[in-house]
N, C-alpha and C positions, 0 to 999 in steps of 0.2 A: 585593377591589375590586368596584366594580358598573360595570354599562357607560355607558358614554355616552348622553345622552338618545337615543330613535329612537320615528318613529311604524312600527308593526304595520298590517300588511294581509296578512290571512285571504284568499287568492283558492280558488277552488271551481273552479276550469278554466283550462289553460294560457294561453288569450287572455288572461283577465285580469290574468297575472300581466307576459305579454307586453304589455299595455298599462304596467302600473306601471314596468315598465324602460325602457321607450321616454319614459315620460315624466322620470324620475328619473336614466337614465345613474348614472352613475359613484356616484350616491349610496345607490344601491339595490343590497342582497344578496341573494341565496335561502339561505331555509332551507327545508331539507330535512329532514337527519335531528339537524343542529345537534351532534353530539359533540364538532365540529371549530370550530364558528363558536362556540358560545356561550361556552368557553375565551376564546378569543381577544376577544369581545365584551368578557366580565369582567375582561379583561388590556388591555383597552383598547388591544389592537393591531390589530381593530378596529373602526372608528365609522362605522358606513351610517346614513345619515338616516333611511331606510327599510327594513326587513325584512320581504319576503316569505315567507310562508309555503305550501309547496308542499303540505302533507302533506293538506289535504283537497279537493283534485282527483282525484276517483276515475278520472280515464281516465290518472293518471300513477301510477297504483295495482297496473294489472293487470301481470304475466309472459304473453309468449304464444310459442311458437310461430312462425314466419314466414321461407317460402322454403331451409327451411336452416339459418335461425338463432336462436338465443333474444335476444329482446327483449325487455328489462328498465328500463321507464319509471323516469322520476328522482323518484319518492315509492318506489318498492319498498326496504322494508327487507331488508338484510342476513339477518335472522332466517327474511325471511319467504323468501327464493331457499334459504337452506339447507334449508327445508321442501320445494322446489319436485319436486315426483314427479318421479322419473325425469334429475332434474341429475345423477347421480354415471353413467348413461351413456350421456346426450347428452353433457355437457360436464366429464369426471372431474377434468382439474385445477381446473377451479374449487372441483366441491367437496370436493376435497382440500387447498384455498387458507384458504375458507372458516372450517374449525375455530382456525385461525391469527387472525384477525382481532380483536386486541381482545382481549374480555371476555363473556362471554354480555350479560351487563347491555349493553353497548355496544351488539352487533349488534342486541340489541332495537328499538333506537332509530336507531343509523346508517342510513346507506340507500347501494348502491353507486355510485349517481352522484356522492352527494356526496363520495365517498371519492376518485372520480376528479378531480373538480370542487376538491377540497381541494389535490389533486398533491404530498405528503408524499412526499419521494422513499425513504422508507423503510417505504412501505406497503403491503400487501401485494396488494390488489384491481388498482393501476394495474398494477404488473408482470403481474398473470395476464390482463390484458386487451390488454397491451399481448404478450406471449406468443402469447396466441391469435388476434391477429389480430380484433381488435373494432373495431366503426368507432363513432364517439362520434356521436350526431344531435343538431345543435346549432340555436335556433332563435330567431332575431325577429319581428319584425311584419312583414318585409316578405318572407324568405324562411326554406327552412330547408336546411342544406348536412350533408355528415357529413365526420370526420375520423377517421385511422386515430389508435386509442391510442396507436400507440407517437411518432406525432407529435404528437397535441392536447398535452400534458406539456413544456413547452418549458426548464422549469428547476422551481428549490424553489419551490414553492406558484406557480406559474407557468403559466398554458395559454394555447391558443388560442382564448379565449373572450372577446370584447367586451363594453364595460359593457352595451348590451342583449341580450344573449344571454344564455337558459340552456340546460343538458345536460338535454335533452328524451327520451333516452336508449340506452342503449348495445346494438350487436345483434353478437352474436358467435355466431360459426359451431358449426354443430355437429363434434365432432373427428371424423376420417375413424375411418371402421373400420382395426383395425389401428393406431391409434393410443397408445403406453403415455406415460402424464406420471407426472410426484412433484413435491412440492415436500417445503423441507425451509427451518428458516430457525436462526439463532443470536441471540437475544436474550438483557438481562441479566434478566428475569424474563416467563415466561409471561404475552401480551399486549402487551409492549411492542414499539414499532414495533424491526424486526430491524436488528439491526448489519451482517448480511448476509443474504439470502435467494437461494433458487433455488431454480428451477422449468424444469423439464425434461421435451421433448416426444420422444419418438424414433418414426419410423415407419421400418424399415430399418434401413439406413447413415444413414438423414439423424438428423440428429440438431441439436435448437434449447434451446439454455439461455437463459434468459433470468436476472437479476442486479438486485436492488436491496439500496440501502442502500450505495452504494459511490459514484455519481453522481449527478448533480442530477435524472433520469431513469432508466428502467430501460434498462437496456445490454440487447440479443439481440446472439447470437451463432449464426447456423449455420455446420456443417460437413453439405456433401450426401453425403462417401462417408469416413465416418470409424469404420477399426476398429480394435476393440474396444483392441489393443496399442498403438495411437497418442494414446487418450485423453488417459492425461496427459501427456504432452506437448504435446498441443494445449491441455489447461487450465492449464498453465503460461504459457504463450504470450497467452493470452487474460488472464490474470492480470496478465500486465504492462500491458496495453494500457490498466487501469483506474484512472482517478483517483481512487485509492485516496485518504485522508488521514489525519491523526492528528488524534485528537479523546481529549476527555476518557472517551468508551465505548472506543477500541479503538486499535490503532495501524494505519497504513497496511499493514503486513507481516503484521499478524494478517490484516485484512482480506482481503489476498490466498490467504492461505493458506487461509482460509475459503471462497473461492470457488473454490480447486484440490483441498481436502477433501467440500466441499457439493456440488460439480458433480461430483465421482464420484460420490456415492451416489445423487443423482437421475438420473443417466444411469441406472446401474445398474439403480434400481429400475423405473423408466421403463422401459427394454428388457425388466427381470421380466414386466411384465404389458401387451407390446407382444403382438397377434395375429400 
């Protein structure tokens, strides 16, 4: 199929792309890194009168740096954060998230805002961001606000974002020292979005999993003084809590069983290389 007519607008700086939405609402999209949009364009599921195009705004370009946290503007490709010096220990689970994501080919092109921006509740960037405690910077013409990840996500392809807004981009913390994370995830073929995923942070006793691929959003779950002999019994317990379903990938009781199999090993491994 091809997509629905639409006129293109090249913007070279975020005002201008904030002027196009402000005057367009509801009938204007951002494209970004498009892996997610142009699918859906050519499946005519769907038809924006107008697509913006983000990717040559050089100040939505750079990675920096800031008070603590890495700040990662909404043209930054996927490809290019996994090159980013020094990610794997400022922020280990991401780029332990990372390898996960897609297809080389894809991260080429994808970009992490729009991964977030997209809200695929089986994907794997919104869970690690919604995990670490990311705040999403979202922006119109008139102001700009931030939202925590694990709330911007409100449901399947779902956010807190209005027709004039876009994810101008996401700043997440750097992990404490003494911090150990893992992810681990179960798909039917390498790249495909996970039938279940988890990612697990432990400093201590504390200990935070976080779960996609189960609900409409990523599920967290802490436990602050949780040892070692009570694990799984606490992943059991957390296991029921989850609306799980039966789908044509998997059945609700696999699904569970996955997230009491997958949340021991990233505990596990997580606590391996905990300081």
């Amino acid at each position: 199929m091809k997509p629905a007519p639409f006129d293109y607008v090249r913007v070279t700086g975020t005002e201008e792309a904030l002027d196009v939405l402000a005057a367009e609402g509801e009938d204007a999209r951002i494209l970004a890194g498009g892996q997610s949009l142009v699918a859906m364009l050519n499946m005519r599921l769907a038809r924006p009168a107008v697509l913006v195009d983000l990717m040559h705004a050089a100040e939505l370009r750079q990675i920096r740096m800031d008070a603590g946290a890495l700040v990662i503007p909404a043209a930054v490709r996927q490809a290019e954060l996994a090159r980013y010096s020094g990610l794997d220990t400022a922020i280990p689970l991401l780029a332990q998230v990372l390898p996960w994501v897609g297809h080389p080919q894809t991260r080429a092109r994808g970009t992490v805002c729009g991964s977030l921006a997209h809200a695929d509740p089986s994907a794997e960037l919104p869970l690690a961001l919604a995990a670490l405690d990311a705040e999403v910077v979202v922006r119109n013409r008139k102001r700009r606000r931030t939202v925590s990840a694990k709330d911007f996500i409100l449901g399947t392809m779902l956010t807190d974002l209005a027709p004039d807004e876009l994810v101008e981009a996401v700043r997440i913390p750097v992990q404490d020292t003494g911090t150990g994370s893992a992810f681990r995830e179960v798909s039917r073929r390498r790249g495909d979005f996970a039938i279940v995923a988890c990612a697990a942070l432990v400093k201590g006793r504390r200990i935070r999993l976080a779960v996609g691929g189960i609900d409409d959003t990523p599920v967290i779950r802490d436990w602050e003084e949780l040892a070692p002999a009570d694990i799984a019994e606490a992943l059991n317990a957390f296991a029921w809590t989850l609306d799980a379903r039966d789908d044509l990938h998997a059945t609700a009781r696999y699904r569970r069983d996955l997230v009491r199999n997958l949340g021991a090993t990233v505990i596990r491994e997580a606590q391996a290389c905990a300081g």
